[in-house]
N, C-alpha and C positions, 0 to 999 in steps of 0.2 A: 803813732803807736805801732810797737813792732807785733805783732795777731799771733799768738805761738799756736803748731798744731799738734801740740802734745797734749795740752791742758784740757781734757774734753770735758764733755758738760757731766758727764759720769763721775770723773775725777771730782771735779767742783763740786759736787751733790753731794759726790760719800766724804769730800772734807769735811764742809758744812754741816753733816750727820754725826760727824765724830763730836766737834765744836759742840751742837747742842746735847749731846750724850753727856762730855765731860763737862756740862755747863759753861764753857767758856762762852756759848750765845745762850743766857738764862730763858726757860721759858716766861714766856710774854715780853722777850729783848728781841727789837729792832735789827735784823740782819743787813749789812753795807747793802748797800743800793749795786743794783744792778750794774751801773755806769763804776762805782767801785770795786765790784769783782770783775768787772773786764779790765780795769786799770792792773788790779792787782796779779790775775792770770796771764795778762797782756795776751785776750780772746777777745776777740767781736762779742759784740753787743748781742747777738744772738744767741750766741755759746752760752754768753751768762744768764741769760733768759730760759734756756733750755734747762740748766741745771738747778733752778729753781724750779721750774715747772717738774722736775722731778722729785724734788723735795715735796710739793704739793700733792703729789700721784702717792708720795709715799706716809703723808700727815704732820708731817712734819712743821710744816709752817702754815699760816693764813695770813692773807694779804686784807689788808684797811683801805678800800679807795679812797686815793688822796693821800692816806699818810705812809704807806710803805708796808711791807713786809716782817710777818712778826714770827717768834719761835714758837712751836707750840710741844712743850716734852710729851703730852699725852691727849688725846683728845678729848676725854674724860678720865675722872681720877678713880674709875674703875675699868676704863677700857684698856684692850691690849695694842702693844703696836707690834707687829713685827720686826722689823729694824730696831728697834730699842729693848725689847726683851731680848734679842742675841747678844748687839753690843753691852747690855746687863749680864749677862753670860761671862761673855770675855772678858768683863773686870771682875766679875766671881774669881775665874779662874785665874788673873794676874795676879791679886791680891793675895792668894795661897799660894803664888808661885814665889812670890816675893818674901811669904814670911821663913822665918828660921828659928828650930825647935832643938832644943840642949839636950842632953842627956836626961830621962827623966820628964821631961817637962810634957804635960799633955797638951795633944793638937787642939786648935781653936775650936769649942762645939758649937761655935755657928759666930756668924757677920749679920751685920746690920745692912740689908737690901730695900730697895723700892720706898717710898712715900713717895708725898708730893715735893717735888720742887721747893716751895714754897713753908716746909716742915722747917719750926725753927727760928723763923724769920716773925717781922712784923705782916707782913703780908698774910698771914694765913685767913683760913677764912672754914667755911664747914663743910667746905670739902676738901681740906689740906689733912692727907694721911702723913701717919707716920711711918719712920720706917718699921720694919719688921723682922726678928732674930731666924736666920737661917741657918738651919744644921748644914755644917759642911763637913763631917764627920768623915764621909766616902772619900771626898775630893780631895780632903788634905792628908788622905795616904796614899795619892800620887805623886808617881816620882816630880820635882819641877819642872824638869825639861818639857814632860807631857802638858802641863799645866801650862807651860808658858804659851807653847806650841799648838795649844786648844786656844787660848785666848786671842792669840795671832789669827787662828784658822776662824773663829768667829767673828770677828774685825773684817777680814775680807768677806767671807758671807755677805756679813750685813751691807757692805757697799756694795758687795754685787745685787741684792735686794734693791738699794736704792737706785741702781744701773738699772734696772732688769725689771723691777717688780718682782711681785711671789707667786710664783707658780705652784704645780701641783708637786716639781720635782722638789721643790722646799719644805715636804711634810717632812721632813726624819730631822731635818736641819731644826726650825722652828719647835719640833717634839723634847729635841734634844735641850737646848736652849731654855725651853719652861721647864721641861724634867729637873737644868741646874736651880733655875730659879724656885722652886714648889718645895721642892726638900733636898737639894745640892745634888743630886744625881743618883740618890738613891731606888734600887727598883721596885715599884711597886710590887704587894704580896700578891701573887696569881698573877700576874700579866705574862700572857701567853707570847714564845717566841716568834722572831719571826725571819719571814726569809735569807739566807746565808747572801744571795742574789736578787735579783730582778729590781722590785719595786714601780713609781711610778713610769721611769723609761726602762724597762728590761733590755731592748733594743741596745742599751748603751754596752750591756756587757757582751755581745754577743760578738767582740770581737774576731774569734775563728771563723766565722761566717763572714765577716767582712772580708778577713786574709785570705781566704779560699771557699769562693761564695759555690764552690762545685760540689760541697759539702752540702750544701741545702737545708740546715738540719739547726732550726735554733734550740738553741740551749735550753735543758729544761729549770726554770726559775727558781726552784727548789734545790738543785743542786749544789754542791759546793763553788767557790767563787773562783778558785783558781785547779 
């Protein structure tokens, strides 16, 4: 077998993550064996190992000793995941990116978001939710482009989530994300503004300090961003 070293274990994670997002791996379905994602990445045995194991870091699946590795779309049918609320984001945003409104014709006042998996089916059981109607009121009078270009920008997010884990720098990211999910993006009444800059890593913007560190002087995090 030819070992490619493109295919990292990061890549295979945030595949695998899309897969169980668009149900193409259903929750409580069987993901190929380890020995079949290396065949198919054509990665060592390892690599494929690794990329599960980060599936698992991120909740995504759970393993059955002895009988293999299972999907899991949610840990409980009230708990949140990270990685799955963004990628629910980014098909928000596809979905309104992709419709098309006549002269006349009113915009969508909301999509059918979240339940269970399992909604619909014979499988259900008392904890299978339904879904539930979301105003997208906001979101569907943006322009497409934006809308498309949001849902791209959450897709990557979320794989780098799956790469990376979630850190402190992914509060604005994940805020954003449930903000689409809660009421389409609309701003809550009273919620106070907030920094133009800074945030968890300020550091990050303090680019003119980098470029000429003889300046000595960071940025103050209230200021404007450019």
């Amino acid at each position: 077998m030819t070992v490619s070293t493109e295919n990292s274990p990061e890549l295979i994670a945030g595949d695998l993550a899309v897969a169980i997002h668009q149900g193409s791996i259903r929750d409580g379905e069987r993901l190929p064996s380890q020995a079949k994602l290396a065949r198919s990445y054509g990665v060592s045995s390892g690599t494929a190992a690794a990329a599960l194991a980060k599936l698992a870091a991120s909740g995504l699946i759970r393993t059955a000793r002895g009988s293999g590795t299972y999907a899991t779309a949610r840990p409980g049918p009230f708990e949140s995941n990270p990685v799955l609320d963004v990628m629910a984001a980014a098909s928000v945003c596809r979905t309104l990116a992709g419709l098309e409104f006549g002269p006349g014709e009113p915009e969508p006042p909301a999509l059918a978001v979240g339940g269970s998996p399992r909604w619909g089916t014979t499988r259900e059981d008392g904890e299978t939710l339904p879904p539930r109607p979301l105003d997208v009121g906001v979101l569907a009078g943006l322009d497409r482009h934006v809308l498309r270009w949001m849902s791209e920008a959450f897709v990557s997010a979320a794989r780098a989530l799956v790469a990376h884990g979630v850190s402190d720098a992914d509060r604005h990211l994940l805020e954003s994300a449930r903000a689409i999910l809660r009421d389409g993006g609309r701003r809550p009444e009273g919620q106070p503004g907030i920094a133009l800059s800074g945030g968890p890593q300020p550091a990050d913007e303090d680019v003119v300090l980098r470029i000429w560190p003889e300046h000595g002087e960071v940025r103050d995090p209230d200021g404007p961003p450019i």
